[in-house]
C-alpha positions in Angstrom: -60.4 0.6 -64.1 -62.1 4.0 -63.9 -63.8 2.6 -60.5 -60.0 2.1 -59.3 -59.5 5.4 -60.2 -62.3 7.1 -58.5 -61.3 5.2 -55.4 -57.7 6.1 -55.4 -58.6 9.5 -55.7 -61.5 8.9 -53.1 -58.3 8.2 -50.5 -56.1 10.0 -51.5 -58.4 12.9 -51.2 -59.0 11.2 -47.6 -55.3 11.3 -46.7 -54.9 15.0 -47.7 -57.1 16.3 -45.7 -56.1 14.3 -42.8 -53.2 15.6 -43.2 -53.9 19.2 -43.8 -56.5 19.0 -40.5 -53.8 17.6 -38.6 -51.3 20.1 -39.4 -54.0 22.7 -38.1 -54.2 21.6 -34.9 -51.6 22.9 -32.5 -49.2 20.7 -31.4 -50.4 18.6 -27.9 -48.8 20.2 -24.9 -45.8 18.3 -23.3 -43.6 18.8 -20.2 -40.7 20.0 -22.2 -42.8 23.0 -23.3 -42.9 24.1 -19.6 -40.3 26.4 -18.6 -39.2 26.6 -15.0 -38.2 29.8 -13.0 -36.4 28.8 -9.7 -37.5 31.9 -7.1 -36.4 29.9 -3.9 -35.6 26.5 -2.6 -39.0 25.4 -2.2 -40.7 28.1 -5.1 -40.7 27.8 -9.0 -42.6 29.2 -11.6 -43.8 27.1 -14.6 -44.4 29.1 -17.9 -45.9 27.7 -20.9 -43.3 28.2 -23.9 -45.7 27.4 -26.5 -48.6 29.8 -27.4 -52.0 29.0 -26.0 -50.3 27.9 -23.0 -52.1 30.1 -20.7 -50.8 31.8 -17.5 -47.9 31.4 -15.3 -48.2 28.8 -12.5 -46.6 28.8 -8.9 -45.3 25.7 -7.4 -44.4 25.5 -3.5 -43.2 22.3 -2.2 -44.1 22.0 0.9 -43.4 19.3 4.0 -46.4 17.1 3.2 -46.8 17.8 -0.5 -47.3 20.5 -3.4 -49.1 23.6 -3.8 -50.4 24.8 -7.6 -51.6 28.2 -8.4 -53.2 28.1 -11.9 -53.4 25.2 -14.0 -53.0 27.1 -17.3 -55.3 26.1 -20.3 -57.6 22.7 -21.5 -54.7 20.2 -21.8 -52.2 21.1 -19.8 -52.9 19.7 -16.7 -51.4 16.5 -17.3 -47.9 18.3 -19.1 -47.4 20.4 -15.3 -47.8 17.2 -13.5 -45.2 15.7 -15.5 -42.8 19.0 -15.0 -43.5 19.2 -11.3 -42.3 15.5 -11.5 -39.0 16.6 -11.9 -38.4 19.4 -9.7 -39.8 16.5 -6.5 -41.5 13.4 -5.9 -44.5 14.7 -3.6 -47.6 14.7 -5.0 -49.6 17.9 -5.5 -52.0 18.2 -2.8 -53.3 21.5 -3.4 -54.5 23.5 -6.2 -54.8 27.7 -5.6 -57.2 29.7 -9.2 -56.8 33.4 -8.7 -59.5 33.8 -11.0 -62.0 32.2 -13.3 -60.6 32.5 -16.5 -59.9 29.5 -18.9 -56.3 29.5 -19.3 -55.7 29.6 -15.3 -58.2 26.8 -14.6 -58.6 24.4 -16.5 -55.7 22.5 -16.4 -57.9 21.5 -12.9 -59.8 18.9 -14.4 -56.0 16.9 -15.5 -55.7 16.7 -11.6 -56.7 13.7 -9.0 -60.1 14.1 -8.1 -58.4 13.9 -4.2 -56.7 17.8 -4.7 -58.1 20.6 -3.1 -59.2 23.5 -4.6 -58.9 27.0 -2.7 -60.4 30.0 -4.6 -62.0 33.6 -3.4 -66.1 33.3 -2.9 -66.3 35.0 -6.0 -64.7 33.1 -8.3 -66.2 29.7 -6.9 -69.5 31.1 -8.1 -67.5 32.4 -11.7 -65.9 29.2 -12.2 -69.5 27.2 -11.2 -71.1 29.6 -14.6 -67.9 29.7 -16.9 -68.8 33.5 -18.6 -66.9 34.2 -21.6 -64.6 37.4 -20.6 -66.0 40.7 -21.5 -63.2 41.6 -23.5 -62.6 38.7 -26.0 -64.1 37.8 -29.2 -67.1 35.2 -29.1 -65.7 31.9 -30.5 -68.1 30.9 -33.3 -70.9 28.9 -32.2 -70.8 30.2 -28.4 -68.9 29.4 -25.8 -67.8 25.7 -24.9 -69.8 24.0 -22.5 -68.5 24.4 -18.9 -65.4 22.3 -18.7 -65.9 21.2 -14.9 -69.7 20.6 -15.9 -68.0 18.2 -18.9 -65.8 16.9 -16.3 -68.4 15.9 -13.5 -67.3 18.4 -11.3 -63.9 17.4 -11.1 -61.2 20.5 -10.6 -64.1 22.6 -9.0 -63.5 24.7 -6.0 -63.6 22.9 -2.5 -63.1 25.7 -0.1 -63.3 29.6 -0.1 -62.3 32.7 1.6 -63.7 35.9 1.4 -60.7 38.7 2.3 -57.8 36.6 3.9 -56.7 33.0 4.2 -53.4 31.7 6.0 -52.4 28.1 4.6 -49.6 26.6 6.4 -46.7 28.2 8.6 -42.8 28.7 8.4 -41.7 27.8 5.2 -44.8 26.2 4.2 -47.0 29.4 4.9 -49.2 30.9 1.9 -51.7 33.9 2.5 -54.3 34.7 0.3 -55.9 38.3 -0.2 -58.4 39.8 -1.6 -58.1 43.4 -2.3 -61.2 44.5 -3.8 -62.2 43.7 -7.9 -60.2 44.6 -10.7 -59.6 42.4 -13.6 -62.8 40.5 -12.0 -64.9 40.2 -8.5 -62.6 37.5 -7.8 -59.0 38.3 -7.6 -57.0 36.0 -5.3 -53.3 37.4 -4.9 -50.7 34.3 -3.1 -48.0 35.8 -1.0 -45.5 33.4 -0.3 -43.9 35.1 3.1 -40.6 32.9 3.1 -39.6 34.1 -0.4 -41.2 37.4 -0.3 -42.8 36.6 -3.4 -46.3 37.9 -4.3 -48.4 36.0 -7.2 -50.4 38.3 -8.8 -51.5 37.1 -12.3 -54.1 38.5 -14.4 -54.6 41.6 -12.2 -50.8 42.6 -13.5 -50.8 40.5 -16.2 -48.3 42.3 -18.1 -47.1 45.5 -19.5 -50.1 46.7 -21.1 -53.8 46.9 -21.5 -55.6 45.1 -18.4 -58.8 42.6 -19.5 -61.5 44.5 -17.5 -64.0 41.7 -17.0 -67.4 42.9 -16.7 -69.3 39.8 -17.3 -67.2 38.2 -14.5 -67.6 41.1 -11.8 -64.1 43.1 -13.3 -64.5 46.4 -12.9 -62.6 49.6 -14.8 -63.3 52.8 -12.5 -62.1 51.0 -9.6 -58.9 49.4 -11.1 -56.0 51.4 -10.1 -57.4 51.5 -6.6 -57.8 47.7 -6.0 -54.0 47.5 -7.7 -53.0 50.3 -5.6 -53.8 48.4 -2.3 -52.0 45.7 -3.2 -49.4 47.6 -4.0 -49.3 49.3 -0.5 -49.3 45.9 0.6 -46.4 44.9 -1.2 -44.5 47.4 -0.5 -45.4 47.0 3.4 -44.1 43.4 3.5 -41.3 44.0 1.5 -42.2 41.7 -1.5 -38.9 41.6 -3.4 -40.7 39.3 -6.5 -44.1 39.7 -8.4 -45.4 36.7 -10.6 -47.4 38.4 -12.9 -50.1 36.3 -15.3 -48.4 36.7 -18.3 -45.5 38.5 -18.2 -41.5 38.4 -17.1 -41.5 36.4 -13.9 -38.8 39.0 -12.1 -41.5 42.0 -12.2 -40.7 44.3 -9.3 -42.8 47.1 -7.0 -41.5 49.6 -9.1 -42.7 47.7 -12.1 -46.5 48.0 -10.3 -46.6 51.0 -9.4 -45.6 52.4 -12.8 -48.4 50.1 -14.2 -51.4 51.8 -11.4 -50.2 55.0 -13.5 -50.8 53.5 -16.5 -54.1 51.8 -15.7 -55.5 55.3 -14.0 -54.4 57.3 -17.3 -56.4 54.9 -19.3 -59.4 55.6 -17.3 -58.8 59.0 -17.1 -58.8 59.0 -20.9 -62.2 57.0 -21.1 -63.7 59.5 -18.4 -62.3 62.7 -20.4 -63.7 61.2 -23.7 -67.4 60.9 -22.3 -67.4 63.7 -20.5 -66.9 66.0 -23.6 -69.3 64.1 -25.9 -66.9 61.2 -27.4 -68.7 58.2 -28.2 -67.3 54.6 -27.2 -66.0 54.0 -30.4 -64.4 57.2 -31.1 -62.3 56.9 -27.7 -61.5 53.5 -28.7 -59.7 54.0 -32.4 -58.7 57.2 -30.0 -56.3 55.7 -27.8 -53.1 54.9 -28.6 -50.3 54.1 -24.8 -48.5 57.0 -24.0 -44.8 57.7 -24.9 -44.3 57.9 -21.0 -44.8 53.7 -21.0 -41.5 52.5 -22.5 -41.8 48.5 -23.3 -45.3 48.6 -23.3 -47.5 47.5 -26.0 -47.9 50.2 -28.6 -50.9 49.0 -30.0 -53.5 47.1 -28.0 -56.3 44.7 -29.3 -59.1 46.9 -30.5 -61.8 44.6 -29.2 -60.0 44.9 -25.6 -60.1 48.6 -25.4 -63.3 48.8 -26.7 -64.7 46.9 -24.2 -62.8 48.5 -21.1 -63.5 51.6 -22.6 -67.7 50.4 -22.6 -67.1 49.5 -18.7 -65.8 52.6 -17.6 -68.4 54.8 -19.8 -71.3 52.7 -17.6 -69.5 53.0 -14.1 -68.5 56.5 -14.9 -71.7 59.2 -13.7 
């Protein structure tokens, strides 16, 4: 009897904690947790609903098949396939990273081996070491291992540019540009010409504090200026929407501009606080965004300013 007993509770036991682990574990992405923007016949954004989804994604559908820029994070690869299902029956042929981070790659490796991958120089070599940002906290135990090292390569970069590439025409046409590093060395921005539609993600990725990546080539000093060219861009080619990484997919010029203030008031702040003494951390628990920034966040993550804030204090003489 008491041996029935122990057992019981032995299982019981077992099944709680099953339980309790599994209740832990977010939910497994799906298809209905993708939420689609419609900016033109051929052009939709997909944005993850549930947190942890990771960053917007561009879809073009094009004459011989589809276009994807970003792939959003580990496991939801195969949930955007299933969405882009539904908006047409070609199969993605292309894949587009504008940068190296997790949550706007690695959906990649959900992807047939057979897509290309189109990424600047920069962030083929980024995505080839897998650095943790600079300005997010170190998961315990390190980093994961390199998820296109896990995945035998699979989802990696095929082909490159270095300032400008033209993909397709008409319709169909997608440029890429590289405007100088900002958020990292590697910032690909994807103008869509027919819909007058500029993807920007991370670079812009929404109304607030801007990850300044050093370990992946990000800079802090020269920000405003790398944002302020493609701005001038922008406004020179009349770009009437801006898909930002994060944020509201109807962000406008205005909208950019107001953020390059923001950004070079930041750094301003940084520069001022060295200049007269201030140490890293002072300026840190100093900074709090202007009243001058309506619907921007009040209170950014310590961690991220104090790393920006570290960045500019080394590029700053």
């Amino acid at each position: 009897m008491t041996r029935q007993i122990v057992l019981g509770g032995v299982l019981v036991f077992g099944v709680l904690t099953l339980t309790v682990a599994a209740l832990q574990q977010p939910p497994k992405p799906s298809a209905s947790a993708i939420e689609v923007d419609k900016l033109a016949d051929n052009l939709f954004v997909l944005k993850a609903l549930a947190a942890g989804g990771g960053g917007n994604t561009s879809v073009l559908v094009t004459a011989n098949g589809v276009v994807v820029v970003d792939t959003k994070n580990p496991g939801w690869g195969q949930p955007l396939l299933e969405k882009i299902k539904t908006l047409t029956p070609k199969p993605v042929t292309m894949i587009i990273n504008t940068h190296t981070h997790g949550d706007h790659v690695s959906g990649n490796v959900e992807f047939p081996a057979t897509v290309d991958v189109v990424v600047q120089e920069n962030t083929k070599a980024n995505m080839e070491a897998m650095r943790a940002p600079s300005f997010t906290v170190p998961p315990p135990g390190g980093p994961p291992p390199n998820i296109f090292t896990r995945n035998n390569g699979t989802g990696m970069a095929k082909r490159t540019f270095k300032d400008k590439m033209t993909i397709g025409s008409g319709a169909d046409q997608i440029d890429l540009f590289y405007f100088g590093p900002a958020h990292t060395n590697g910032d690909a921005m994807v103008f869509f010409p027919s819909a007058r539609v500029l993807h920007m993600a991370d670079v812009f990725a929404t109304k607030g504090l801007p990850g300044m990546d050093s370990n992946n080539g990000g800079t802090g000093v020269g920000y405003a200026a790398t944002l302020t060219k493609a701005a001038d861009f922008a406004d020179k080619s009349n770009v009437q929407t801006i898909v930002s990484g994060h944020f509201n997919t109807m962000t406008t010029r205005a909208d950019l501009r107001e953020f390059i203030q923001y950004v070079g008031d930041f750094v301003k702040f940084a520069q001022d606080g060295k200049r007269s003494g201030k140490s890293v951390d002072e300026v840190t628990q100093a900074w709090k965004t202007p009243a001058k920034y309506p619907g921007y966040e009040a209170m950014p993550i310590p961690v991220r300013v104090r790393a920006n804030v570290e960045l500019i204090y080394k590029e700053t003489k």
